[in-house]
N, C-alpha and C positions, 0 to 999 in steps of 0.2 A: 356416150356410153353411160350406161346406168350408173354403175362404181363411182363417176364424178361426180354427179350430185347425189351420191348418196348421205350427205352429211347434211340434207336437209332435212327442215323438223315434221315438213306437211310429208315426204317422201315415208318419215317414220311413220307418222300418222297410218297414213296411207297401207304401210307392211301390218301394221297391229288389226287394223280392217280384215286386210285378207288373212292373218294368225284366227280374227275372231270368228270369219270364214269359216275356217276348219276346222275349228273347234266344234263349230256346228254342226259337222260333216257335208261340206260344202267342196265338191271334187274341183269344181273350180280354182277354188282356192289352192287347192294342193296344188295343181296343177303353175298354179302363177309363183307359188312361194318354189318350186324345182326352177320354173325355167330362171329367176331372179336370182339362184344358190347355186346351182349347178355349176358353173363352172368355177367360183370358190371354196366350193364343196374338192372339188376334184383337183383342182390345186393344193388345196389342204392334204388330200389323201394322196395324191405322188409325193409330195417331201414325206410323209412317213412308209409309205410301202413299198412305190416305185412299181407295182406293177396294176397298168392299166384298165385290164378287165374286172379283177378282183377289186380294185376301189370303183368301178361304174357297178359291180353287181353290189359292192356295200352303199352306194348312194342310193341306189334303188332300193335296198333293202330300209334302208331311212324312213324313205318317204312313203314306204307300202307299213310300216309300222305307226307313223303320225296317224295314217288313215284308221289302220286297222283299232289304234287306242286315242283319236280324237277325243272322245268325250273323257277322257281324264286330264287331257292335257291342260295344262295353267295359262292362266294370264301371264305375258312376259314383255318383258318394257325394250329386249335388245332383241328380235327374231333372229338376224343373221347369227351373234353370239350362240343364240339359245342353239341354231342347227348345227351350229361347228362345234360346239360339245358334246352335243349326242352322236355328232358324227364320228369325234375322236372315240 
């Protein structure tokens, strides 16, 4: 499972890659940064709402807004942090 070794340094490496991805407007990248969030995302968003649909249309809504303002977005040193902020 990804989550287990997510506390390696090259895995980090690895996520600021696909961040720099996107930054680029590189849909791949979005695409790999949902399926790697997605279901942390979505644990996140049932302890605070608890209802199902409404947190999968606000994850969706997330990640069509990375897209939509790529090119403003920052360099960032935590990707998983930086998404579960903007998702709160």
């Amino acid at each position: 499972m990804y989550r287990a070794i997510k506390k390696n340094s090259e895995v980090d490496v690895s996520e600021r890659k696909v961040w720099k991805g996107l930054r680029q407007g590189d849909l791949n990248s979005l695409g790999m940064l949902y399926d790697l969030y997605v279901d942390q995302l979505f644990s996140v968003g049932m302890k605070m709402i608890k209802d199902r649909h409404l947190v999968q249309d606000q994850i969706h809504e997330l990640f069509l807004d990375l897209y939509k303002y790529h090119g403003k977005l920052s360099e960032v040193q935590n990707v998983g942090g930086y998404l579960v902020t903007s998702f709160k």
